[in-house]
C-alpha positions as CSV (number, residue, x, y, z in Angstrom):
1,X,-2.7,-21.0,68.4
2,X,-0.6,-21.9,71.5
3,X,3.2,-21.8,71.6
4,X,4.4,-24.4,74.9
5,X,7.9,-26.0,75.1
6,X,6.5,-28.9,72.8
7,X,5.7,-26.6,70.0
8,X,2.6,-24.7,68.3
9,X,-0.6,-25.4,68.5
10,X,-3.9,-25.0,67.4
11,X,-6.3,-24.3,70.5
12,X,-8.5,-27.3,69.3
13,X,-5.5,-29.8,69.9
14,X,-6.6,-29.7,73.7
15,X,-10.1,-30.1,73.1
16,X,-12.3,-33.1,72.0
17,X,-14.2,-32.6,69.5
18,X,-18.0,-33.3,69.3
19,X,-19.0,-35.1,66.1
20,X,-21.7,-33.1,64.4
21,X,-23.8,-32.3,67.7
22,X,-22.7,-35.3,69.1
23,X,-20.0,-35.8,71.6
24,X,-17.6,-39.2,71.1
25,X,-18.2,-40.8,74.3
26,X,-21.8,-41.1,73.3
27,X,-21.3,-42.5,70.1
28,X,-18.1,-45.4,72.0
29,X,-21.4,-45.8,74.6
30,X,-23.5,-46.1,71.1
31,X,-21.3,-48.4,69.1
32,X,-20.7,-50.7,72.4
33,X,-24.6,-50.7,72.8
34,X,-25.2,-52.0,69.3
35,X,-22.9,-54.7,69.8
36,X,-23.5,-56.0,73.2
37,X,-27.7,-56.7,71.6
38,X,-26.3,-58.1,68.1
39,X,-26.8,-61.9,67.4
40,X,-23.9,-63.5,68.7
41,X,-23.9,-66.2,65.8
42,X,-24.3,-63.2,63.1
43,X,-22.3,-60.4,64.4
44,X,-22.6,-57.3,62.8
45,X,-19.6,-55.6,60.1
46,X,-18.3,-52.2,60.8
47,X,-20.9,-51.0,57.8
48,X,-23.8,-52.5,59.3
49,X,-23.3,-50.6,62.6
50,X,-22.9,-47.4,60.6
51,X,-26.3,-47.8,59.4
52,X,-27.9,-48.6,62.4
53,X,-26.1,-45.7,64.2
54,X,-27.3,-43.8,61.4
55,X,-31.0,-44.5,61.9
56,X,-30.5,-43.2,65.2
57,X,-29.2,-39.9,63.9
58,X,-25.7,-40.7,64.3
59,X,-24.0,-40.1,60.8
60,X,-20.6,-41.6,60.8
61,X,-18.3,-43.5,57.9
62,X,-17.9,-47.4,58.1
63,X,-14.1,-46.2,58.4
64,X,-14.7,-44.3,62.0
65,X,-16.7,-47.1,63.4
66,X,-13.7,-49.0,62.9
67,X,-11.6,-46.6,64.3
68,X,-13.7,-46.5,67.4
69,X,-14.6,-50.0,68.0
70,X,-10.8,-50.8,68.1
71,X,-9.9,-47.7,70.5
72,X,-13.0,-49.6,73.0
73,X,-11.2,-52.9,72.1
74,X,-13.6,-54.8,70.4
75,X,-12.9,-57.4,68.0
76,X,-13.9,-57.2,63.9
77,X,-17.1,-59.0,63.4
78,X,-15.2,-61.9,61.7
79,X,-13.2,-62.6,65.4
80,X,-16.7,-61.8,67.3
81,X,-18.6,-64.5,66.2
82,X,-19.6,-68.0,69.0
């Protein structure tokens, strides 16, 4: 823990945290990857990614794909489709 004028806190608070071995910026550079080669007539839902991010040994929920692909500022499949 860490006492500063804003309070306590745990060490970790300053730190980013890698997911599993696997640090987040990979997995935004991942997610944005996987999107950028989808079909642009059939894009692909927040669980579909998951699994394809899993195949590549990145295991992450439906849920923090979401999370992710609205901190990069991408659009839900529905508002990505031509």
């Amino acid at each position: 823990y860490l006492e500063s004028p804003k309070g306590i806190h745990k060490l970790k608070f300053f730190f980013t945290a890698p997911v599993g071995k696997t640090d987040k910026t990979y997995i935004f550079d991942k997610i944005k990857e996987v999107i950028q080669n989808e079909d642009k007539t059939s894009p692909l839902s927040d669980v579909q990614i998951a699994k394809k991010l899993a195949r590549m040994g990145i295991i992450i929920s439906r849920r923090t794909v979401a999370k992710y692909r609205e901190i990069l500022n991408i659009l839900a499949h529905s508002l990505r489709r031509i």
